[in-house]
Steps between C-alpha positions, in 0.01 A plus 500: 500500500642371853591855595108578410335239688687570790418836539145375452518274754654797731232748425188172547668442853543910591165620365154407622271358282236760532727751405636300204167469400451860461812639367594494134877466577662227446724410762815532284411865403388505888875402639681690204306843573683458846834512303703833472752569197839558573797644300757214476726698238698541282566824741584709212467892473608492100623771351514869646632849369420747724624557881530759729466605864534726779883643527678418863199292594403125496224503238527414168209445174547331224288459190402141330483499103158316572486512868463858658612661766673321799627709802803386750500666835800246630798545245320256266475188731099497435296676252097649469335540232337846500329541139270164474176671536584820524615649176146684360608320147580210357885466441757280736793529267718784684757643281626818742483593840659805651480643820490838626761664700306767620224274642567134562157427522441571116591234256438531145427199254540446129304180354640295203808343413764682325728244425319402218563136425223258345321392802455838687159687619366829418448698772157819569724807626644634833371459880596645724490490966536790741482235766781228449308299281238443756245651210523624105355718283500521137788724397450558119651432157264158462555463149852496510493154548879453618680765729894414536610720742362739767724767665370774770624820605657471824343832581146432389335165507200624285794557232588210312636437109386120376684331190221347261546236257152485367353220296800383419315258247394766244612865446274764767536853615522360895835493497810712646518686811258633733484694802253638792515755740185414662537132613398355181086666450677615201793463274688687192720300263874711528661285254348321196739363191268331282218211526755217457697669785468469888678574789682225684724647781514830710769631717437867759779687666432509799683798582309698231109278424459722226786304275368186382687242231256276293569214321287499148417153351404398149389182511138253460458130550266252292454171609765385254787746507580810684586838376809648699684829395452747250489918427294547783763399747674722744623654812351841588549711810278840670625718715165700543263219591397369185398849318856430235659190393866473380570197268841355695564183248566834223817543730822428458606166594182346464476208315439574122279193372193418546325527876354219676391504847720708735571550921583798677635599825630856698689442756320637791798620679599659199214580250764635220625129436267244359531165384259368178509150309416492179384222254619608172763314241811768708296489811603428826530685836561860462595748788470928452652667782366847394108415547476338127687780314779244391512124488764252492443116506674338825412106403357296153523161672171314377435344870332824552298515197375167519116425383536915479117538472456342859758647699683804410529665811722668773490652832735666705629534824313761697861600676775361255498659141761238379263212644204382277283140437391325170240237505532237264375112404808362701487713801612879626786656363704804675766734437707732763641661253294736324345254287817355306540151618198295621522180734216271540408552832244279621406190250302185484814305517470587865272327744444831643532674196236665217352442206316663216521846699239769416527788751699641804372708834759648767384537844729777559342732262189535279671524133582081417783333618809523723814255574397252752764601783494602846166361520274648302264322317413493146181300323523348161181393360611160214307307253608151635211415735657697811320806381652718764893472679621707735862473649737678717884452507572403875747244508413242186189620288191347588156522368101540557277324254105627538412115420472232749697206549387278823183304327545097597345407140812319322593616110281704359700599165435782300684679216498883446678760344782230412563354876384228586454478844430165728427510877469260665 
């Protein structure tokens, strides 16, 4: 009540009484319309599982699971957001992002979270900009409702394969794999299991766009439980664009029980060896050095496999066959050795360190991730409130956060995805 009167007393002395007499403001509402809002945190970007950029260049994107697009034109030191307003639809969870090698200016998008965990958002199809992001178009497949991954042919931006989970909530025919040769104004499914089956994770040789792996996955969530594995399950792999599937996980060395979600890699500097991880009762990570022919499993340590429905992926080095990432929960794992032993790379144990990683990006070249030496810069989007990292190993680590940390309000406390985090 003090704090009332005295603005009522400010506003009697300030305004003259003719024009009080007029107006049907009251001089609080007159002296709080002349108050702006302000952001004073938490500075939080949540989670994000999509990132990409422009090879040998300083710009990166990443996508938020309920935040857009954000573009980085200064190795990540300050973000943009370039979707609010300008996607011709309705959906801000970003699930995929891929951009094309042929033309930097294209970037495609994929709405809806894949990683489908009980508090995730459905998403209306693909977008897609021939200008950087400066504008968007509606790219097709709106009733897909989650797109997973997006993967262009270096040769041809207006070709592109998506990976669609469909409504992962009930069984529906919008699942599988789908591709364009015409910049998304229209679309043919390649690759379609069943209705309880979608696809989760793509992987193009580079050296040959017409060879695709995809990553099949049975699975539906209710609001109590969630579905994961099942017949519907598997690895397959073109080598003519999409026009014939092989069925990979029927090869030798592939893990026998029953299929969860699964990863896959080629090594871009060598397309005949890839890497896949495998959620299954004898799963693991498995490595084929003859383009899938032949399996054989190089690691069964559960650190990989953790919370399996979430993660379950790999990348590899764009140079180094032997050299390829896990995220996980607890941080980034690596191994130089072909995919045998794995070290934890980069954790939350470390000030400067990750956690709850979702996806990788290598400067150096346009297929994800690279080893952070001699420079070069690669950007890991997390789920702990940094949303996107970026580091580069000169001298000790060090690291870019896109949130902002010189506000002079004291404490404000907030708790998300398990960190609790207190600035002060």
């Amino acid at each position: 009540m003090k704090r009332l009167a005295f603005f009522a007393l400010i506003a009697a002395i300030v305004v003259p009484t003719g024009l009080r007499a007029a107006s049907t403001t009251t001089p609080v509402e007159s002296l709080i319309s002349k108050l702006q809002w302000r952001s004073i945190g938490p500075y939080i970007g949540g989670r994000s599982v999509a990132v990409a950029g422009v090879p040998g260049k300083d710009i990166f994107y990443f996508g938020g699971v309920e935040g857009g697009i954000w573009k980085s034109t200064n190795y990540g030191t300050s973000w943009v957001n370039i979707s609010d307003g300008k996607l011709p639809g309705i959906a801000d969870p970003i699930g995929a992002l891929a951009v094309a090698d042929s033309n930097h200016k294209v970037i495609w998008a994929g709405t809806g979270e894949a990683d489908i965990r009980g508090d995730f958002d459905t998403g209306d199809g693909v977008y897609r900009s021939t200008d950087g992001g400066e504008t968007w178009k509606y790219a097709g497949l709106r009733d897909t409702h989650m797109i997973a991954k997006i993967v262009v042919d270096p040769r041809d931006a207006n070709t592109a394969y998506a990976a669609s989970m469909g409504h992962v909530f009930k069984p529906n025919s919008m699942r599988g794999i789908f591709k364009t040769t015409d910049g998304g104004k229209t679309w043919r499914k390649v690759l379609y299991v069943d209705d309880k089956t979608g696809g989760v994770d793509l992987s193009m040789d580079p050296k040959h766009p017409a060879t695709v792996y995809a990553a099949m996955w049975q699975a539906q969530r209710v609001p109590w439980n969630l579905t994961s594995g099942g017949p519907g399950s598997g690895l397959y792999k073109t080598t003519d664009g999409g026009a014939h599937w092989a069925n990979l996980s029927k090869h030798p060395g592939f893990p026998s029980t029953t299929l969860g979600k699964i990863g896959v890699a080629l090594a871009p500097s060598d397309p005949k060896i890839v890497y896949t991880i495998v959620q299954a009762r004898d799963g693991g990570v498995f490595r084929s050095n003859d383009g899938g022919a032949t399996w054989r499993r190089v690691n069964a340590e559960m650190k990989l496999r953790q919370r399996g429905f979430y993660y379950t992926a790999l990348t590899v080095d764009p140079r180094n066959p032997q050299v390829a990432y896990a995220p996980q929960v607890d941080g980034v794992y690596k191994t130089t050795d072909g995919g045998h032993a794995w070290s934890l790379q980069f954790t939350n144990k470390d000030p400067k360190g990750f956690f709850d990683c979702m996806a990788f990006w290598d400067i150096d070249h346009g297929i994800a991730v690279g080893d952070p030496v001699d420079g070069r810069f690669v950007v890991i989007t997390t789920n702990d409130g940094g949303s996107v990292r970026q580091f580069r190993r000169v001298r000790p680590p060090y690291l870019f956060h896109d949130r902002q940390e010189n506000s002079p309000l004291p404490a404000v406390q907030g708790f998300l995805a398990g960190r609790l985090r207190v600035r002060a």
